[in-house]
N, C-alpha and C positions, 0 to 999 in steps of 0.2 A: 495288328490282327483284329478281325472284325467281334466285336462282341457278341455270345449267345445270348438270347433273351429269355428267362422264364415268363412263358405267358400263359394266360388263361382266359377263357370266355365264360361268361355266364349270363345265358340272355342274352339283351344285347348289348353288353358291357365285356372290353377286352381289358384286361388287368396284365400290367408289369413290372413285374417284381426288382428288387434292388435297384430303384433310381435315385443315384445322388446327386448333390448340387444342382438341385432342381427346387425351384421356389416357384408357383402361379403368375404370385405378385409382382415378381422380381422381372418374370418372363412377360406379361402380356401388358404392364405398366409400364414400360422403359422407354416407349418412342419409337419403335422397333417395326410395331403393327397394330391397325387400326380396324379389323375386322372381329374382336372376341370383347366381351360385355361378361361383365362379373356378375355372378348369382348372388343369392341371399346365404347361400350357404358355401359361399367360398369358390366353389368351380367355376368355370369360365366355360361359356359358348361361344362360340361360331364357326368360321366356315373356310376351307381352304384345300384349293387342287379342287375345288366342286363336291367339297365333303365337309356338310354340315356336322358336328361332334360339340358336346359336353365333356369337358376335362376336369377330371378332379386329381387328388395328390395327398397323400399320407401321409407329413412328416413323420412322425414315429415307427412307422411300418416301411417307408420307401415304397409306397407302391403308389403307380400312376395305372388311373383307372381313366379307360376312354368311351362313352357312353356311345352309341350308333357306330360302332368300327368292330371291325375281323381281323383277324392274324394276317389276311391278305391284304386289310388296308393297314396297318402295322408297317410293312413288311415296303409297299409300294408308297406310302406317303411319310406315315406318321412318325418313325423314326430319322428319318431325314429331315423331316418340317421341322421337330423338335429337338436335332443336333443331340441323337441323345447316344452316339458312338463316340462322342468325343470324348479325352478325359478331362474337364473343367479343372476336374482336382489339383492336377498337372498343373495346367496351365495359369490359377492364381498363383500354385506355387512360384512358378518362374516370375511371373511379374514382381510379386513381393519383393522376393531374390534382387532383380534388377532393378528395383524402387520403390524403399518399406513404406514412402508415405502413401501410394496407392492401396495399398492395404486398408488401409482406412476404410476406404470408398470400399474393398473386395469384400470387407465384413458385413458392410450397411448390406449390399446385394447381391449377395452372399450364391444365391439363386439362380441369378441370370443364365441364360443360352441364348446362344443368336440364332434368333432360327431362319432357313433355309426355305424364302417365300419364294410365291409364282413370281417369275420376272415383269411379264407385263402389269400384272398387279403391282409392283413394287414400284417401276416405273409412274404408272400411274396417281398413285398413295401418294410420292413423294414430290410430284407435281404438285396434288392439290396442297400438300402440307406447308409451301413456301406462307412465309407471312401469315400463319395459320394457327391456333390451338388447337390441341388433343379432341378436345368434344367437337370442334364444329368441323374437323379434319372426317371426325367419323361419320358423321350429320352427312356430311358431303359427300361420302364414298357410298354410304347407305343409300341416299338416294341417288346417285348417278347407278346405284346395280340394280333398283328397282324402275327406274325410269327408262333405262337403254338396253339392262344385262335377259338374261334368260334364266327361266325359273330352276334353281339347283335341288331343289326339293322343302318337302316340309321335315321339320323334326321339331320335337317335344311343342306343339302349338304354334312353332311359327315360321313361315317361310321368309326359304333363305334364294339368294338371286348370285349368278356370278357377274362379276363386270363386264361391259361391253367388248368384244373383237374386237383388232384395232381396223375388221373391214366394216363393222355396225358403227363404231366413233369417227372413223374418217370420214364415213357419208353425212353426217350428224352437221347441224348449222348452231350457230351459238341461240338460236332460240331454240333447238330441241334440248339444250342443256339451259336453259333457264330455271328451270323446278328445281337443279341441284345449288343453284345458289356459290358457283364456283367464282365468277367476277372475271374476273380479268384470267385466269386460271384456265379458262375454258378454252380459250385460243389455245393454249399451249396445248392442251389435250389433243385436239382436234387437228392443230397441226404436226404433232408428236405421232399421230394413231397414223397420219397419212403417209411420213417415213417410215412408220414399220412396215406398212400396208405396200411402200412401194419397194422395201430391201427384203421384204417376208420376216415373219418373227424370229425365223433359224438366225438371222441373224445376231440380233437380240441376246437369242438362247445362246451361242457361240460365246458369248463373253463370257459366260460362267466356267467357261474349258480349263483346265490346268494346262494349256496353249499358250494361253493369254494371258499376258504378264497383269498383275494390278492397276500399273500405268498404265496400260494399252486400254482395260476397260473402263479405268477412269476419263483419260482423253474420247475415248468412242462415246460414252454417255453425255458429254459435252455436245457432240453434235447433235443431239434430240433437241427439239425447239423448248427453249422454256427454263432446261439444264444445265445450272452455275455448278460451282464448284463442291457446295457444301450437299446440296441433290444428289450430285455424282457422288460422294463417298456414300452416302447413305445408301444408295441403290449396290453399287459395289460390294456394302458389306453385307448386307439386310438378303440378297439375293442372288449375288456371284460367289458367294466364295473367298473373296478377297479379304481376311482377316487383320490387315496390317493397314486398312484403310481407317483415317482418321477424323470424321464426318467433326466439323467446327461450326457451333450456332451461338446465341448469345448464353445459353448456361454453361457451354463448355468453356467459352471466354471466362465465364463467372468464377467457373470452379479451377480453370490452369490459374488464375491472377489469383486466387482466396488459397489452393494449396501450394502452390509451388513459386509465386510472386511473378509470373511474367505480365507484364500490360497488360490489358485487355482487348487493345486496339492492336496487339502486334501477334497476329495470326499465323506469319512464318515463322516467326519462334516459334509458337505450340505446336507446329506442326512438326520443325526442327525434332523438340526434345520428345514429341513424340514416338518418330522412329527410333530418335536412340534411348530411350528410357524403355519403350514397349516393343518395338522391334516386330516382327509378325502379329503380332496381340493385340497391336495397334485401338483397331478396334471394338476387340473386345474389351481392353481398358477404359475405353470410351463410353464404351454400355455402361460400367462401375459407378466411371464418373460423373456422369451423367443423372442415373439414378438417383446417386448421394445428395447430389448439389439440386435436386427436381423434389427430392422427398426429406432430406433432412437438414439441407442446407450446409454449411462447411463451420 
């Protein structure tokens, strides 16, 4: 059953009331998404679905206040974007249940939600992200949506851009992507934008269906130019749906070998013990893990 929200407006600030397991830090630090830039006082900005917002968050009160949003963009974005119908509660529960040393990791990040990004965005993000850090991941997407994208509006002093169609990227040559500084990245972009361009993005969007089994959108996303295995899960999770997806990078290697002793070079193991230790959660475990071994190490 779908939850009721107590909301409120005031100005242009929408506020809602009783959000738990919900942390900023937890949520826009994880790996997850590379479009929100932390303020001075805690809140997070930026941009998503073409809706620039300032997010702030209460711990002692639970209330999540969203600066430039209505009850109708609540309602059409922002409770979806931020997974906030789920019950997280639940679902550390089960995990713990099914293996207490993840627990560990569930307290460090205690916060987390996977949130519920644009697919072609997702896509795209995790392109650039192969062989990449966080900062210059974001560097890169910053300016591929000011170089190619179109103007999404201003708010609080500064404009924000959406990413390119993949029909404005598919026309694009590796020298009108030179300013974003992508390398070798660019190709994949460019020939990634002209598959979509040529199956239409419904396609795309179709993998997120509860039709489509996990596997099926994992193997589909293999077919985009550019798209290994560990892309594919992250897009699968970050923006289908598919929760049981178990995205493997060198910190995740770090953290299965540091808590649970498997090698680090031996990948189907962890993926093995991952379905059956996390089961559907897959992923979301993974967020935990991830976290932990990214922020406080094991």
């Amino acid at each position: 059953m779908e939850k009721k929200w107590k909301l409120e407006t005031d100005g242009g600030k929408l506020m809602v009331a009783d959000v738990a397991d919900f942390d900023l830090d937890h949520i826009f630090d994880c790996g997850q998404c590379f479009r929100w830039e932390k303020n001075a006082d805690g809140s997070y900005s930026g941009i998503a679905f073409g809706k620039p917002v300032r997010i702030s968050y209460d711990k002692d009160d639970r209330v999540l206040s969203i600066y430039g949003a209505d009850v109708a963009d609540f309602e059409s974005v922002w409770r979806t974007y931020l997974d906030l119908d789920r019950d997280y509660g639940q679902i550390k529960r089960s995990l713990c249940e099914k293996d207490p040393v993840v627990g560990k990791a569930i307290e460090f990040g205690q916060g987390i939600r996977i949130l519920n990004q644009e697919k072609w965005e997702t896509l795209l993000s995790f392109l650039i992200s192969q062989n990449n850090n966080i900062p210059r991941i974001k560097k890169c997407i910053h300016s591929l949506a000011e170089t190619m994208g179109e103007k999404a509006g201003d708010f609080e002093g500064k404009t924000y851009y959406n990413l390119p169609s993949a029909e404005r990227l598919a026309a694009a040559s590796a020298t009108d992507l030179a300013p974003c500084r992508l390398g070798y990245r660019a190709k994949y972009l460019i020939e990634t934008a002209k598959q979509v361009r040529a199956h239409g993005i419904e396609a795309l969007e179709h993998l997120g269906s509860d039709t489509v089994s996990s596997e099926e959108a994992f193997e589909a996303l293999k077919g985009y130019c550019g798209v290994g295995p560990k892309v594919a899960n992250c897009i699968a999770l970050f923006a289908l749906g598919k929760f049981d997806r178990f995205p493997i990078d060198v910190w995740v290697k770090k953290v299965m070998h540091q808590m649970y002793g498997i090698a680090e070079h031996d990948m189907s193991a962890m993926a093995e013990f991952a379905t059956e230790a996390f089961g559907e959660y897959g992923g979301i475990a993974q967020q935990y893990l991830f976290y932990y071994i990214t922020h406080h190490g094991a």
